[in-house]
N, C-alpha and C positions, 0 to 999 in steps of 0.2 A: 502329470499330477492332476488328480480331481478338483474340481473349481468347488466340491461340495463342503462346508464349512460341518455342517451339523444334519446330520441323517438321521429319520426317525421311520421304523416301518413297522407297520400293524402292531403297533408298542399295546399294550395291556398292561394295568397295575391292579390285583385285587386285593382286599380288604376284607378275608372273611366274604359276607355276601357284597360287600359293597366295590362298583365297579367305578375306582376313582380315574384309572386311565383306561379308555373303552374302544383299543382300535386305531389310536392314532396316526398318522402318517403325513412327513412333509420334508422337506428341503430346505437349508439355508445355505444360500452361496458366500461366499470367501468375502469379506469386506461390504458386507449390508449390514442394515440397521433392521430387525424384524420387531415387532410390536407385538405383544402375545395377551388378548383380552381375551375376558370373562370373568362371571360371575364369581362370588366364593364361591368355593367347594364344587366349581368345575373342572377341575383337574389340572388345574398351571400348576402350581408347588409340587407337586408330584411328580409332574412331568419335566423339571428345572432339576429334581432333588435327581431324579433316575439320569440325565443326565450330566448332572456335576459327581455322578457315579457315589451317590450318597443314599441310593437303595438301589434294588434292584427289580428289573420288568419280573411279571409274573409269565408273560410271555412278548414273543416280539423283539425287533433289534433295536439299540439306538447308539449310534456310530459319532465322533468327533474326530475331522482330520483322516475318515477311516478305519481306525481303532476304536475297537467294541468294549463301551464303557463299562463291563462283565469282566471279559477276559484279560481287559487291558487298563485297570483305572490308574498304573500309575503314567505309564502314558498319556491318558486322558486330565487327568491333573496339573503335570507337565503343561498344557495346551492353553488347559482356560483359568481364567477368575470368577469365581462364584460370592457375589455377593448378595446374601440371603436375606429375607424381610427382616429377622433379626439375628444380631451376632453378639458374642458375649462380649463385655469388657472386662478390664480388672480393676480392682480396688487400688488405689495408690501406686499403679501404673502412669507414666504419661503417655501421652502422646507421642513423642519420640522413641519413650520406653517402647508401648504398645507395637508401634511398626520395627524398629528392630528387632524385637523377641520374634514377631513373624518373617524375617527378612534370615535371621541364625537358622529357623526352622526349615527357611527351603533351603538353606544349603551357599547362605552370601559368606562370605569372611574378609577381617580386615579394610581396608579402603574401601574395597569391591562393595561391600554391605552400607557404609557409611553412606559415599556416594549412589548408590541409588534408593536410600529408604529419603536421604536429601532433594535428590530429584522427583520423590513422588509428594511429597511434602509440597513443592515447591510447584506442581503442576497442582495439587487437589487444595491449595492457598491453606494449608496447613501451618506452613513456616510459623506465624503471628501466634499458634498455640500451640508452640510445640511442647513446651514446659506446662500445659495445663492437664489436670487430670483425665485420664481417659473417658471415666465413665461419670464427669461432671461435664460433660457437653451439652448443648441442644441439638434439637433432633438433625438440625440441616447439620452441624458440624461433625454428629454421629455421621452421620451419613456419609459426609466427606473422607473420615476416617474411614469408615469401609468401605466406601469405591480404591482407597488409598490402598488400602490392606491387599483387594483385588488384583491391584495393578504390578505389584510387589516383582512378581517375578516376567514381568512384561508379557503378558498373557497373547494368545490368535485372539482369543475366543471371550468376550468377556459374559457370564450369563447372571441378569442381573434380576432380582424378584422383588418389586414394589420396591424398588426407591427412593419414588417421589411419596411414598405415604407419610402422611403426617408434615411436608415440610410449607412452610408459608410459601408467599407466589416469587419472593424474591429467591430464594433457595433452590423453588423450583426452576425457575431460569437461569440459575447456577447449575445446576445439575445438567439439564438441557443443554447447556452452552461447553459441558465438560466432554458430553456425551458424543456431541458435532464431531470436538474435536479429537477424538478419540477413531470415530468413523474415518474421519479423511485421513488418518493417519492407516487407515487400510483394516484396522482392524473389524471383528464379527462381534455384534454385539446383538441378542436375543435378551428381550424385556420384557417384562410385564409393569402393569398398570394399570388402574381404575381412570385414571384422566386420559381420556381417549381422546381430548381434542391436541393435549400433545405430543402423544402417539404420532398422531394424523400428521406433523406439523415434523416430526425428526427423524421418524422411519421410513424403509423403501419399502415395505411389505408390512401386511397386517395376518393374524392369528386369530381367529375368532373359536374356541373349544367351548363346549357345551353338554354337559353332563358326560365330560369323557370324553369325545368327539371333536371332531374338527367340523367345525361348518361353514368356514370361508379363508380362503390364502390370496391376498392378490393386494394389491396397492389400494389407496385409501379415496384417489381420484374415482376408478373405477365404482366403488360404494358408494360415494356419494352423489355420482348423478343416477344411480339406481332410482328408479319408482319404489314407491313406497308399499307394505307389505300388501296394501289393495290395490296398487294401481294408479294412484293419484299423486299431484303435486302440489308442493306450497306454496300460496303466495301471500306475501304480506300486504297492507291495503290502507294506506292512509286517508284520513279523510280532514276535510275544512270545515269542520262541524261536530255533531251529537257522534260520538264513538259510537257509542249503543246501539245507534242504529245501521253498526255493521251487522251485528251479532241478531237482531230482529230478521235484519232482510234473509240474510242464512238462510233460518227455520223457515222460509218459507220457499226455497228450490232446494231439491231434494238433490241436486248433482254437486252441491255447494256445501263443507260443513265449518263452521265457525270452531278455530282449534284453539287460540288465547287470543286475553285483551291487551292492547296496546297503550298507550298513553294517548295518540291519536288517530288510533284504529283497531286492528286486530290480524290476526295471521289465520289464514283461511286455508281450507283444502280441499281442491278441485277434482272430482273423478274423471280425472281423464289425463292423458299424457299430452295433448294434441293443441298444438298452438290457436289452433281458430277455435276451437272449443272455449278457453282461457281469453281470448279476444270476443266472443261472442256474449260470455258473460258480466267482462268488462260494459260492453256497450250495453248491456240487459240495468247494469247499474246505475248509470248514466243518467239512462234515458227516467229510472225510475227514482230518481231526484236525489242520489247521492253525491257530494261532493268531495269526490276524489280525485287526491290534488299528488300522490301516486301508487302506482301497484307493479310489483315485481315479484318474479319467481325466487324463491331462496332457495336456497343450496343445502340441503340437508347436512346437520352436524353428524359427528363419528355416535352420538351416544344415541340419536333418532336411527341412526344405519343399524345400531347393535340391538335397539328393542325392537325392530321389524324384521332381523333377523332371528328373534327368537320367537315372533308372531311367526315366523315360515315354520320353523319346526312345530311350531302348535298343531300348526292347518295340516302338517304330514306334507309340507311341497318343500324340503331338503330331505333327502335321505340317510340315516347314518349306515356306517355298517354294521354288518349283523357279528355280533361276539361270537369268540367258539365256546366250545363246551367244559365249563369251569374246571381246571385241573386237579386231581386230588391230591398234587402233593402241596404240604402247608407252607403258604406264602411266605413269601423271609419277612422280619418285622424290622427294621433298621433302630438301632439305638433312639432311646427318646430326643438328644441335643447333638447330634453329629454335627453340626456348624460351628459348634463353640470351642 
């Protein structure tokens, strides 16, 4: 059996002239956690929506388990949980109502149904609102319902589209803490996210897509000790004195640029990668009567990795691929609310 979870190749979505999915290709193995950033309107909901087999490529595969989510979406259905940035509720539904109406749909009955819409309740801390109405939640509780709704038929695969939007920091680390556990339980879980620091912090692999394109797959370690989109690193630089006069000394060595103020300094960035370089103009400060009481390299965050990855595509130093030649037959349009 393939260890391959989620297969994507030379996938393409067009839109009329608009090319939302442009080329894509990647891999997720069996029981990872993948991280799928970008901007709006670079092509993640499209590429989640194609496949939770909710449209369809204009060209290109894109595979779950093996099964071509085309040819095969109720096999592919069968596999995953799709829980989309938003999903209907209903009026004078509850809660419990809500998850059993979805638990009859795929096919639970009798005990068999009771017990496991119980057990998802019970894992997604539902239980305390099971009597309240569906669609008088807050957002983290929504939320919790539809990861719930997700989990219903105890999914491989679960593919989740902004989440974390909208929930406060406590929610979010509800969420997070749901998500772990869900990982070690073996399951595939592909996400998106605009909060890329906890991306960084719960997945094995990142997704970086960019007007349609992929332009980075790899761990979030490996990005972050990357050089910066010119070559340079940061260091932060405390002083025993006049802050300000970090920010003076700067402007006047041109290998040096003053990037933000600090409370007791500032966060600078050195052109060069090169240890003695960075010790060289420690002592250049020193000597030139600042008092720095310390200075350390920092470690670049996921959302500095992601605006200097998009500084490389500016420069033309990532490549994308080249699209084919737009097909004339008329793209399929998928219903306007297919989630609901």
């Amino acid at each position: 059996m393939s260890n391959v979870a989620i297969s994507v190749h030379n996938l393409y979505r067009y839109f009329g002239p608009l090319k939302a999915v442009n080329g894509v290709t990647f891999e997720i193995p069996h029981g990872s956690v993948c991280g799928f950033v970008g901007a709006n309107g670079a092509g993640k909901t499209t590429t989640m929506r194609i496949l939770a087999s909710l449209d369809y490529p204009t060209l290109g595969t894109a595979e779950i388990c093996g099964f071509n989510v085309v040819s095969h979406p109720e096999e592919v259905r069968r596999l995953i949980g799709w829980m989309p940035d938003h999903f209907g509720n209903y009026e004078h539904m509850t809660v419990v109502e809500y998850l059993d109406f979805y638990a009859r749909a795929l096919g639970y009955k009798g005990k068999e149904r009771r017990t496991r819409v119980q057990e998802v309740m019970e894992f997604t801390d539902l239980v305390p609102l099971a009597e309240r109405f569906s669609n008088k939640l807050s957002k983290g509780n929504t939320q919790r319902l539809g990861l719930g709704r997700a989990l219903l038929q105890d999914p491989q695969i679960l593919i989740m589209d902004e989440p974390a939007a909208g929930l406060d920091p406590k929610a979010r680390v509800e969420l997070k803490s749901l998500i772990r556990v869900l990982a070690n339980e073996g399951k595939t879980i592909f996400i998106s996210s605009h909060i890329l620091s906890e991306l960084g912090e719960m997945c094995d692999s990142l997704l970086f897509i960019n007007s349609g394109r992929i332009v980075h797959h790899g761990d979030s370690e490996s990005l972050l000790m990357q050089t910066d989109v010119a070559g340079g690193l940061l260091y932060d630089v405390q002083l025993a004195g006049d802050p300000e006069a970090l920010s003076t000394w700067c402007l006047l060595h041109p290998k040096v640029e003053f990037m933000e103020s600090r409370k007791y300094g500032g966060r600078i960035r050195i052109d060069s990668t090169e240890v003695a370089e960075a010790a060289e103009i420690l002592q250049r400060m020193v000597k030139d009567g600042m008092k720095i009481c310390e200075f350390h390299r920092e470690e670049r965050n996921l959302e500095d990795a992601f605006i200097d990855m998009l500084g490389k595509i500016e420069r033309g130093d990532i490549a994308g691929a080249t699209p084919p030649p737009m097909p004339e037959t008329k793209a399929f349009n998928p219903p306007s609310n297919p989630s609901e």
